[in-house]
C-alpha positions, 0 to 999 in steps of 0.5 A: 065745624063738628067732626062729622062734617070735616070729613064729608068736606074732606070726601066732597074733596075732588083729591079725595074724590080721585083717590077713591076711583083709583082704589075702586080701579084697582080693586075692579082690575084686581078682580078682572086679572082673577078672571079669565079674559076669553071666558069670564071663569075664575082662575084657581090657577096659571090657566083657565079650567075652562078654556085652558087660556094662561092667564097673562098679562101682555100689558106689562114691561118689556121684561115681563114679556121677554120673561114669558117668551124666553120661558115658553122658549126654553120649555118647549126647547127642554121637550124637544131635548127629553122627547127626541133623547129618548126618540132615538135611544128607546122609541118605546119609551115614549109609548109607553110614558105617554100611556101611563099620563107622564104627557107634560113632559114630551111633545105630543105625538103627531106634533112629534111625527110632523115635525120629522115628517117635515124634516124628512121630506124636505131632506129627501126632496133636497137629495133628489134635487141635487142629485138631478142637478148632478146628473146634468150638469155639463162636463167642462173638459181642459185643454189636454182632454179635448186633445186627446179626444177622437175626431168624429168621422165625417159621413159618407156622401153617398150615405142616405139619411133615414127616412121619416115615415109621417106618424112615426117618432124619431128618437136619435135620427131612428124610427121610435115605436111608442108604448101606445101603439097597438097591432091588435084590432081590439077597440079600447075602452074609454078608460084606456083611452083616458089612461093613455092620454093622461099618460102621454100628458104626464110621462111623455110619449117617449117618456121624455116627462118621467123625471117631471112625474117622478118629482110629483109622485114624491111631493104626495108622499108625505101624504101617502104615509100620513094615510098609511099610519091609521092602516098601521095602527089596524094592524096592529089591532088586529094582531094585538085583537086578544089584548084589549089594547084600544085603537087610540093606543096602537094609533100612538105607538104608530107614531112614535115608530114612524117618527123613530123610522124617519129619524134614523133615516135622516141620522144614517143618510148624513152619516153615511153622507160623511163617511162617503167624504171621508172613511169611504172604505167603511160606509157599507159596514157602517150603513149596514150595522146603523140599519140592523141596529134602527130593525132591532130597535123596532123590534125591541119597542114591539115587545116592551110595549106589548109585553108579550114573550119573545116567540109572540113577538118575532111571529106579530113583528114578521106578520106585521112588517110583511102586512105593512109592507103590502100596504105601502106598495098598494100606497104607492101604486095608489099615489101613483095612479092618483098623481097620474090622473090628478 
């Protein structure tokens, strides 16, 4: 047998046969993994230039895998670090970090300003919860305190009780006048007629509902100030008009002091709520210098992200808080009348 035709028997062999499509397999899959798998586009790199999917290969050890999820973790946990040491100490550092490109590092800002939002509502709604819990909860009186209390009289036998006249409402055995009524003889409106009913299904006639509503009014908050942040954002456009900043800008700088604004909220209420437990002889001072420290912190950050001098800056940070205020009360009297007719 010549040489040549050794070695076509020997590539005829099934082995040989079965060595060749193992190294075409890996040759084939060395090229897929070269190539995105949502989109076919060549990988220069970690992630598709395409659509941005990492090029990971989730077919692997268990290992490989915990790897990959302890490193996301961990990235993700350093950006909570960097983004909330700098939230808390100079808010207007994030600003301008992100303006000049430095975005990597950091969380983005309206993950950052839903993450607090979360917090904060939760926080706020689980204080209103308790503290309704509070208010009624039954007094539970000992032995010695039920002895010391003073009997009710009994009434007199020739004492009437009151009169129910019909239509009228009787609050603690006595004729109640509603809010709706009316002496006047002017005919209402249709939109008054619907005001009221809504009111008297919302509130109560006596008003027996309101802490039903008032829970509802501040489960739309959260949306009331995630509408109120683009109108913050005009503002302050219209105050910085002259500077050619663009709106995106402003709509970041927004953000970061409302994420700021809730983070020291939630900060000065568990301190004071601690102070109030143990030094409560210093809470008011406390509370007090914690707020005039988070005021001047706002305005510090109006004035190193807008770069202007000193008497521009408190002029624009008055203008703009009394501005910003006056959209809050409409919000609110907005929120109200829509939770009202909802």
């Amino acid at each position: 047998m010549n040489r040549q035709n050794f070695f076509s028997a020997i590539r005829l062999s099934p082995r040989w046969r079965a060595a060749e499509l193992c190294a075409a397999s890996s040759a084939a899959e060395k090229i897929r993994r070269h190539r995105c798998e949502n989109c076919g586009t060549q990988l220069p790199g970690h992630y598709c230039p395409n659509c941005g999917q990492p090029a990971v290969d989730y077919r692997r050890s268990f290992r490989h895998v915990i790897s990959d999820v302890l490193d996301s973790f961990l990235s993700w946990d350093s950006k909570i670090l960097a983004t909330f040491a700098f939230l808390l100490t100079q808010p207007w550092k994030l600003t301008n970090e992100f303006l000049a490109g430095h975005r990597v590092r950091y969380l983005n800002p309206l993950r950052l300003y839903l993450l607090v939002s979360v917090l904060f509502f939760f926080a706020v709604n689980y204080v209103e919860r308790r503290a309704e819990k509070d208010h009624f909860q039954p007094i539970v009186l000992d032995d010695d305190e039920k002895a010391g209390l003073i009997p009710a009289r009994e009434p007199k036998p020739e004492a009437t009780p009151p009169i129910d006249r019909p239509g009228d409402d009787v609050f603690d055995g006595k004729p109640h006048v509603s809010i709706f009524d009316d002496n006047s003889d002017r005919p209402k409106t249709a939109f008054e007629l619907f005001l009221q009913q809504r009111i008297e299904e919302k509130i109560g006639r006596n008003g027996d509902k309101g802490k039903f509503f008032l829970h509802s009014i501040m489960e739309n908050l959260p949306y009331m100030m995630l509408a109120c942040i683009p109108i913050f954002a005009f503002l302050l456009k219209v105050l910085y008009f002259f500077r050619r900043i663009f709106y995106i800008d402003h709509l970041i700088y927004a953000l970061h002091i409302h994420s700021f604004a809730y983070s020291m909220t939630l900060g000065i209420g568990a301190i004071g709520y601690g102070l109030g437990r143990w030094l409560p002889a210093i809470k008011p001072l406390a509370i007090a210098i914690l707020i005039a420290v988070a005021v001047i912190q706002i305005f510090f950050s109006i004035r190193r992200v807008y770069r202007q001098g000193w008497f521009m800056t408190i002029l624009k940070f008055f203008l703009g808080g009394f501005a910003y205020l006056l959209v809050l009360f409409i919000g609110l009297g907005a929120t109200t009348f829509i939770t009202l007719v909802q």
